[in-house]
Every structure is written in structure tokens, then in C-alpha cells.
N, C-alpha and C positions, 0 to 999 in steps of 0.2 A: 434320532435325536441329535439336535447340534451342540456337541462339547461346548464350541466357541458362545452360542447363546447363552446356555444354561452357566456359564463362569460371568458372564454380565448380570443375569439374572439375578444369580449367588450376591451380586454387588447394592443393587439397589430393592433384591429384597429380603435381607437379612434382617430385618428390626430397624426399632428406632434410636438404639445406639450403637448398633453394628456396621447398619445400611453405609454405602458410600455413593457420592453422585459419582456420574460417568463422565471420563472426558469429551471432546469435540468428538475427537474420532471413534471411541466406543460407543457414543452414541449412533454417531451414523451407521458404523459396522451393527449395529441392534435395529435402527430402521430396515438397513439392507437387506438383511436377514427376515425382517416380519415383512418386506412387502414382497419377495421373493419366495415367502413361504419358505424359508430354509429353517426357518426353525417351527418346531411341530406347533401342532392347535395351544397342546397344553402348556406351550412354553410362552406361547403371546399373548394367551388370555392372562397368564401367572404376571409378565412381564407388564400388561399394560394396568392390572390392578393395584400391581406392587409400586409402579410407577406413582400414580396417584394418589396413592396412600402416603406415600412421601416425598412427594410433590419434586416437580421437575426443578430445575436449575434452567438460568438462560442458556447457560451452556449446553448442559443436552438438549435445549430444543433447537437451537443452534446446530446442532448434531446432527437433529432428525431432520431439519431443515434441510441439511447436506444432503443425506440420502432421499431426499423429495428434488433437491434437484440435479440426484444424480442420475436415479432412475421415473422421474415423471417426464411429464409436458413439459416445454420450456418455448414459448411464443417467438418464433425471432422478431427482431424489432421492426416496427412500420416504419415509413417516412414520416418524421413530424421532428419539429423541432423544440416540442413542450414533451413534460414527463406525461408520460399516461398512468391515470390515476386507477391505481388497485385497491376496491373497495372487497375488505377481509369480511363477513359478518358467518355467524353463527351456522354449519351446513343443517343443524338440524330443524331449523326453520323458526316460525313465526305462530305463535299461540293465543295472547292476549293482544296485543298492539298493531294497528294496520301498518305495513311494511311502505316506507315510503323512497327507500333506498333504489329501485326499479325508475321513479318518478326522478330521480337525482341523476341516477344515469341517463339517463333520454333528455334530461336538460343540460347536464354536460355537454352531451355529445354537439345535443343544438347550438350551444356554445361554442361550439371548436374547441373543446375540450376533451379527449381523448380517455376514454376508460374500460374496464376491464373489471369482470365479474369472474368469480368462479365458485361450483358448489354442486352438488348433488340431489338424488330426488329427497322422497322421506326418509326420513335418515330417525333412527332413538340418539336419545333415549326421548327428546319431546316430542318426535315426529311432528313437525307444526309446518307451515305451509311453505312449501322451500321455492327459491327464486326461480324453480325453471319454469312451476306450473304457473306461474306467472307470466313468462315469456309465451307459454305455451296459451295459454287465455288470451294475449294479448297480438296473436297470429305466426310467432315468432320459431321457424324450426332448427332450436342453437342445436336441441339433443341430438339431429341427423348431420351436423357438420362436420366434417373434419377438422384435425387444424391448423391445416393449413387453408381451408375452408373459415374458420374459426377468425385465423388473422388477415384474412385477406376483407373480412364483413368490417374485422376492426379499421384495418387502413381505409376502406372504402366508406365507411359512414363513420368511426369516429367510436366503434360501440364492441367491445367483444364480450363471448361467454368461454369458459373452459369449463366442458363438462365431464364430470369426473368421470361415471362408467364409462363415455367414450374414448378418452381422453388422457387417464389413467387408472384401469382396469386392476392393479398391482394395489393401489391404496382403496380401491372399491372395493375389492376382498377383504377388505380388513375390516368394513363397516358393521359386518355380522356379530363381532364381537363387543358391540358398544349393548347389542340387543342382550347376550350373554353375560356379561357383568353388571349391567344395568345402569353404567355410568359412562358420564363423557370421559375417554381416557384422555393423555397427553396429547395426542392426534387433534382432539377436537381446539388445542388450544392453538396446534401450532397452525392450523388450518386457516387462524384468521392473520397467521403473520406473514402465511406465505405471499410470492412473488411468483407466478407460472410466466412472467416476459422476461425475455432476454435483455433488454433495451433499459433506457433510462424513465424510471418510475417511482411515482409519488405512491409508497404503501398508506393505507387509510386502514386500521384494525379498529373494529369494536370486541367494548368488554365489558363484562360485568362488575365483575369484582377489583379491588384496588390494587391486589396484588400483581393479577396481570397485567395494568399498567408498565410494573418496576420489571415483570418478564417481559414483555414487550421490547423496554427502553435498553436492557443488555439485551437482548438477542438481535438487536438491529446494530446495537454498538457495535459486536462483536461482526454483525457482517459486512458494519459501518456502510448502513445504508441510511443515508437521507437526501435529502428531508422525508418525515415520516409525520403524521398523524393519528393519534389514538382518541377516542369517542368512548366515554361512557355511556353508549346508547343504548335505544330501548331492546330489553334483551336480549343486549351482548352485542345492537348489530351498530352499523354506523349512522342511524337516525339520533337527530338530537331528538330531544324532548322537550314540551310545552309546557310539562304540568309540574318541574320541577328545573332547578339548574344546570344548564347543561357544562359538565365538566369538560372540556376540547386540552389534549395535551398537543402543542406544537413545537416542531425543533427546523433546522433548516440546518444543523451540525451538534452532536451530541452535549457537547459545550453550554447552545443556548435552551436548552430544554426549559418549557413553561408550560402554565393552567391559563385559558383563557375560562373565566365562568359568564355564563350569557345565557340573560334572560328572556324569555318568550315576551312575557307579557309587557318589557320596556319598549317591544317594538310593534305593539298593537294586536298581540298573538293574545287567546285568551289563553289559562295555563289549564288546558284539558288536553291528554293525547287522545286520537282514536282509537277506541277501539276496535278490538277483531269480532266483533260480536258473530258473525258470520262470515265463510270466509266465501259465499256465492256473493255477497250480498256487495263484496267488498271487490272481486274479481269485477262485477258489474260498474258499479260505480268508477274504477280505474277509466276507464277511457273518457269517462265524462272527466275526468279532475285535467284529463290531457288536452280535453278543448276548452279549459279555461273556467270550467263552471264555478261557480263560488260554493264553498261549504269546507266545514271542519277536513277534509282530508285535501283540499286546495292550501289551505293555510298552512296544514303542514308542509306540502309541499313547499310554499312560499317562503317558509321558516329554512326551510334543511337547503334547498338552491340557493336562497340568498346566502347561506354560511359557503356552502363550496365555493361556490362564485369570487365570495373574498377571498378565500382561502389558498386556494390556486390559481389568484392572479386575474381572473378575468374582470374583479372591476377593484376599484380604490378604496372602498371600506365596506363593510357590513352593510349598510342601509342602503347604499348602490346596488348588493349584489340582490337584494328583497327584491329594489324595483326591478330590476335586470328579470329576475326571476320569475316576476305576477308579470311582466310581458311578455316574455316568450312562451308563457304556460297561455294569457289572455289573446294574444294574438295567433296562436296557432302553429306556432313553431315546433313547439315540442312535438305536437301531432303531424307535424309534417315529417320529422326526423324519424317517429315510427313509420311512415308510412315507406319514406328510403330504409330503413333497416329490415323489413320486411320484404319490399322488392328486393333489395341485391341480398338476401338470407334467402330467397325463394330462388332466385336464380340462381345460385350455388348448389342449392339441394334439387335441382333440377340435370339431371342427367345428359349427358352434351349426346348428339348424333354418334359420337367415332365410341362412346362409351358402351351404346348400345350395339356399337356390331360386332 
């Protein structure tokens, strides 16, 4: 048993008017400990329930954040002279709503838009369709890269994934416990804040709830990172949505913090999301929406590109980056940018001569 855990523990899980939060570095020293396994089973499953129940501070996630990037992944930076955009969304995947965030990536990149993914398989407590098998439907072998395999597919096309059990095996250990409490713990929040690049980056987190918003907005204060963006998207991830307002919080320094609200239907969207009805159904149709085909999960797409597009600068308002959007999805660009993301990911996970002797 770790004395040093078990006195953190004592802190944040004494009751509701005992409890105390933990500072920056207590928290980290509590990461370090649960992804090192230094503290026992029954001290992290106790730690991460107790957590929960009395809800984190920006400051401890700030904390945990520390020890995610003390002992995880950390990408060195490509050449580029734009921030590469970190899309956070939910690791336990996609249940009701078809995921359009995959389709946002590959129009970035087409863009000369640089971005970065990261996330794991089926993950509880929803187990819903996570972005690899997505990659992996759509030809894509992120799960066999390394990564520096990983950042070299980014420099080279524009596109990266950071795969967790590859990637960081230390926070994969810990994913067994969300199955054992039955709940997302503080992990699952800090998961959509993180940053696995060393370089300069535009974070993108979605959320569900309002309150992680206000976590969000201090724990990035605190590691005074921006410019940042948060997404009230469709559960939790960074898709807007059509069938209601989409709430977008923007900052460019913690100072100018704002709601942008933005409507589907004012820009010729109808206000329906897709659903997940099936998720074959859904993995099939993907590459048709990437050569351009018309239908409900094109328009999404058209919807969520055209916002990034504004967003990070590649074109001059919302309504430019729509059109921007319906033509590189209509003309075949997008599908051209998987087809190099796939060559140079094939060539990498391709074994050189001198490897094999």
C-alpha cells in the first residue's frame, strides 16, 4: 500500500464537508502514482469514485494533466507554421449520433490544416463506436504505428492519431476501472482536455455538460493555453449539431472568452442529426459521404467543415467555409487526402529490408 496515496486519498475522500481538493502538484503526485500502479487496485478504484463524487477542481485536472504529460506520449512538433488542431472527443465512443468528427479531420487536413486525434478502442462505461474502428473501416493502420511513425504520417499528410494502448500503455491500465465502478471517472474528463503535441496547438474539447465548459476554461487558464475551443457537441464530442443550437465557446486569450450560438437551419441545414441507427450501416455509407454523395450525413459534414474552416482561419466567415467545405468533399479532395493518408500509414507500417535482417 502507498502511505503517500492513501493521505491524498484521506483528502478528497472524507465526505462532503470534510473532503478537501488537491493542489496542482498533489494531484499530479495521485496521477503518477495511479498510472505507475504505485498505488494498489483498491486505492485507485477508491480514489477515482471518491473523485467523482466530489467532483474535480480545474486545478486537479490541471494536476492530472501534469502527470499525463509527464509520463505519457508527447508528439514532437512537425514543421508547419499553423497550430495543429487537437480534436478532444469522448474515448468511450459514439452510441446514438453518427460521428462526423473523422470526416472533419480528412477535410482539415485537405485543407492544409493540420490535426491530431487521439483515443482508444471500446472503452465503458458506453462502449460506443470509438474513432479507431473507424480508421480501421476506412483502410487506415494508426493502431500498428509508432510514434514517431504516428508524427511523421502527421507531418507527411497533415493527419495524426495517438493510440492509447500503443502509445500509452500506463493510462490503458487504468481503463479497466471505469468497467469496475461503472462510471466515467475524472480521467474520462481530463481525456478531452488533453494535448499529446509538443508544438503549438489549437485544443478543440467537447462536452456535455455546462459545468465542464467552466473545467475546461480554468484548466487551460491555468496551463494558459490558447487559443482553445469548446463544443457542446453531440455526446460530448466535437460535432456541432443540426437539430438544436449549437453552443461554440471561443477564446484566442483567456481575457476574450465568448458563446458563439449557430444555427443549422439558417444556413440551409435541415435541424435533424444523424442517427447511429446502425453502426455497419454507417461505416458503409462513410466513404460514399467522402466522394461527395448528397445525403443527411454529407450535410453534416458540410455543416461541421464549414465551422472549422472559419474557425481556424482557412477562409473569412462561416458561409465561405460551408462552400469551402461542399467542394472539397464534392470535388474529391477529401477522398484524395485518404487515399495519401493511407499510402504514407501503409508505408510506415511496412517493414524496411535492413528491419528484416
Amino acid at each position: 500500500m502507498s502511505q503517500a496515496f492513501r493521505d491524498l486519498l484521506k483528502k478528497v475522500g472524507s465526505g462532503s464537508h470534510t473532503s478537501e481538493p488537491l493542489s496542482r502538484d498533489e494531484a499530479a503526485a495521485a496521477g503518477r502514482m495511479m498510472l505507475t500502479q504505485t498505488a494498489t487496485p483498491a486505492q485507485i478504484g477508491a480514489f477515482l469514485i471518491a473523485h467523482r463524487i466530489k467532483r474535480p477542481t480545474a486545478t486537479e485536472l490541471v494536476g492530472l494533466l501534469d502527470a499525463y504529460g509527464d509520463l505519457g506520449p508527447m508528439m514532437m512538433p512537425i514543421d508547419t507554421d499553423q497550430p495543429v488542431v487537437i480534436l478532444g472527443c469522448p474515448y468511450d465512443g459514439r452510441s446514438r449520433t453518427a460521428p462526423i468528427v473523422p470526416i472533419t479531420a480528412l477535410l482539415l487536413a485537405a485543407a492544409q490544416i493540420p490535426v491530431l486525434l487521439h483515443g482508444g478502442d471500446r472503452m465503458p462505461t458506453k462502449a460506443g463506436l470509438p474513432l479507431i474502428e473507424i480508421w480501421r473501416s476506412l483502410g487506415l493502420p494508426l493502431d500498428q504505428l509508432s510514434l514517431n511513425q504516428a508524427r511523421q504520417l502527421l507531418q507527411d499528410t497533415g493527419f495524426g492519431f495517438v493510440y492509447l494502448p500503443k502509445h500509452f500503455p500506463m493510462a490503458q491500465a487504468l481503463v479497466e476501472y471505469r468497467e469496475q465502478i461503472g462510471k466515467r471517472p475524472p480521467l474520462a474528463t481530463i481525456e478531452l482536455f488533453w494535448c499529446p503535441y509538443g508544438g503549438n496547438a489549437h485544443v478543440v474539447s467537447g462536452y456535455v455538460h455546462p459545468p465542464t465548459e467552466e473545467l475546461a476554461k480554468g484548466t487551460f487558464a491555468h496551463q494558459g493555453r490558447e487559443p482553445f475551443t469548446l463544443i457542446k457537441g453531440l455526446e460530448g464530442s466535437c460535432d456541432l449539431p443540426r437539430s438544436r443550437t449549437a453552443i461554440v465557446g471561443v477564446t484566442q486569450a483567456a481575457a476574450d472568452f465568448e458563446h458563439l450560438l449557430l444555427h443549422a437551419s439558417e444556413h440551409g441545414f435541415s435541424s435533424h442529426d444523424v442517427p447511429l441507427d446502425s453502426e455497419a450501416d454507417y461505416l458503409a455509407a462513410l466513404p460514399q459521404v467522402l466522394t461527395g454523395q448528397p445525403g443527411a450525413l454529407f450535410d453534416s459534414a458540410v455543416w461541421n467543415g464549414g465551422f472549422y474552416l472559419w474557425r481556424l482561419g482557412g477562409c473569412e466567415t462561416l458561409e465561405a467555409g460551408i462552400a469551402e467545405a461542399r467542394r472539397l468533399l464534392s470535388e474529391g479532395q477529401v477522398q484524395a487526402k485518404l487515399a495519401e493518408i493511407q499510402r504514407v500509414a501503409g508505408q510506415l507500417n511496412t517493414p524496411t529490408e535492413a528491419a528484416l535482417v
